[in-house]
C-alpha positions, 0 to 999 in steps of 0.5 A: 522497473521501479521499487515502491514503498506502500503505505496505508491511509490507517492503522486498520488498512495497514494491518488489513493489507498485512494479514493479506500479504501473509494469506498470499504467501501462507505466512502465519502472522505469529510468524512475523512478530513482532512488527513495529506499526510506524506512521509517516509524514509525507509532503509529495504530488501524487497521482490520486487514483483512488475513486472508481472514475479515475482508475477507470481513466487509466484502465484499471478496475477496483483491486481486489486480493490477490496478483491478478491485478497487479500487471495493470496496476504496475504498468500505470504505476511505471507510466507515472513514474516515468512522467515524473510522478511520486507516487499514486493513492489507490483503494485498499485491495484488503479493505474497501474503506481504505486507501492506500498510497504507493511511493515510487523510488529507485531500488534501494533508495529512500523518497524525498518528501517522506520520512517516518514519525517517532520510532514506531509502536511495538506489537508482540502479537498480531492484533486481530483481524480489522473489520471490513476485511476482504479476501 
């Protein structure tokens, strides 16, 4: 099994895909402040899964919120990384304008190619739900 590390394509996506991990969990968001929004540079090859047609190339459907899903979008997630891929862009379960990019890594271990930018911005408190939302 391979660890991962997910990013998101923006700052609404990646707090869209936040509010929905806590949902999953019941996790109030206040009870996870305060948080840093960090952005990354990243220069690797990844597997652009990220329309319609390519996720169905590989027999996964457009993801939605919730861990249904996730079992078919491991197993590809595995497949590619045991070809040697870095990583795959996938749409955003949480927000359908989004994407988000999932860097495949040895439990524990960073990624090559990747690194964070500057110290991350602070928030307090959480920022309000972004549009577009799904749940």
């Amino acid at each position: 099994m391979v660890d991962a590390l997910y990013l998101a394509d923006s700052e609404p996506t990646a707090w869209a895909e936040w509010y929905r991990h806590l949902a999953e969990l019941g996790v109030p968001p206040d009870e996870q402040m305060p948080r840093r929004l960090w952005q990354w540079e990243v220069e690797v090859r990844v597997a652009d899964l990220s329309t319609l047609p390519r996720l169905t190339r590989v027999g996964l459907a457009i993801p939605h919120p919730g861990r249904a899903g996730w079992p078919a979008y491991q197993a590809v997630g595995e497949q590619l990384w045991s070809e040697g891929w870095v990583g795959l862009i996938a749409p955003s379960a949480a927000r359908r304008r989004g994407k988000t990019l999932c860097l495949f890594r040895e439990a524990g271990a960073g990624v090559t190619g990747v690194r964070p930018v500057g110290r991350g911005r602070l928030f307090k408190r959480p920022p309000a739900p972004p549009t577009g939302m799904t749940t």
